[in-house]
MARMIKE-985930 format. One line per field, with one value per residue (C-alpha): residue number from 1; residue in one letter; x, y, z. Coordinates in pm, whole numbers. Layout:
// MARMIKE-985930
num	c(NUM  ...);
residuo	c(A  ...);
xx	c(X  ...);
yy	c(Y  ...);
zz	c(Z  ...);
END
This chain:
// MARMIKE-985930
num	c(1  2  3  4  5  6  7  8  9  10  11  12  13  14  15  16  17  18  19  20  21  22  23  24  25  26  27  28  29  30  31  32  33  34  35  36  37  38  39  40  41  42  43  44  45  46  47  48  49  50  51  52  53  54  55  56  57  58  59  60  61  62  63  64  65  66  67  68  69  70  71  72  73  74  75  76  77);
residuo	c(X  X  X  X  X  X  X  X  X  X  X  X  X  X  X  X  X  X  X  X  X  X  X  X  X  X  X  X  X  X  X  X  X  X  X  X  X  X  X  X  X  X  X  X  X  X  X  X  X  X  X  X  X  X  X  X  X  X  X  X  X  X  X  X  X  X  X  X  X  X  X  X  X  X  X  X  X);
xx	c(1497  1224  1442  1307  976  934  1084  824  1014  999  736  615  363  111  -211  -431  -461  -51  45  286  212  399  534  390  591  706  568  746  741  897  1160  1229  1234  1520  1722  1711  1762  2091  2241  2202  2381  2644  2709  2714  2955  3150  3191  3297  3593  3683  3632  3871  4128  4177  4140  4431  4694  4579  4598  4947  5085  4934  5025  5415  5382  5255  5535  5791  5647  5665  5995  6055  5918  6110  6430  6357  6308);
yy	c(13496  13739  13583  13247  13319  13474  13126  12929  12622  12411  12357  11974  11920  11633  11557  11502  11104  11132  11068  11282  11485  11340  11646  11660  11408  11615  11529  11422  11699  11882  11603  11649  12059  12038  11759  11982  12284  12094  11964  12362  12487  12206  12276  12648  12585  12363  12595  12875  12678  12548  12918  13018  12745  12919  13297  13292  13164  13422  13699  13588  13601  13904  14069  13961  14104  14425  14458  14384  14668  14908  14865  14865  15224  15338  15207  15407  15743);
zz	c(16469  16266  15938  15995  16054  15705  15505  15389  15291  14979  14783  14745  14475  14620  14571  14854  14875  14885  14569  14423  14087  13757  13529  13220  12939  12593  12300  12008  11817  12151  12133  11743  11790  12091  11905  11526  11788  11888  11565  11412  11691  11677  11312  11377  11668  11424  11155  11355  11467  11116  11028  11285  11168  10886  10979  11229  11010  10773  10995  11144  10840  10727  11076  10970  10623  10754  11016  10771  10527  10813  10866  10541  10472  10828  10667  10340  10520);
END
């Protein structure tokens, strides 16, 4: 029971008369920053996986070439 006791609850933001406090509204500018925030990160995110489109193939086929050389030189000794 001396767990409860030391809970205070949750806070409720009201104004005397009642009335209960509005948060503050962004600004344009606040707006603009988030939304050119989110369209770099989208084209980051975008070319990363275009990026990685292309890099895998690569590296599959260079993984194969590589094997095959190995066993090539094993063969020759």
């Amino acid at each position: 029971m001396l767990g409860m006791a030391n809970q205070h609850g949750p806070v409720i933001d009201m104004t005397p008369d009642g009335a209960f406090i509005e948060p503050p509204k962004p600004t344009l500018g606040t707006i603009l920053a988030r939304v050119i925030a989110f369209g770099i990160l989208l084209v980051v995110a975008a070319v990363a996986f275009w990026m990685a489109l292309f890099i895998i193939p690569v590296l599959i086929i260079l993984g194969v070439a590589g094997y095959a050389f190995a066993r090539m030189q094993v063969r020759r000794y």
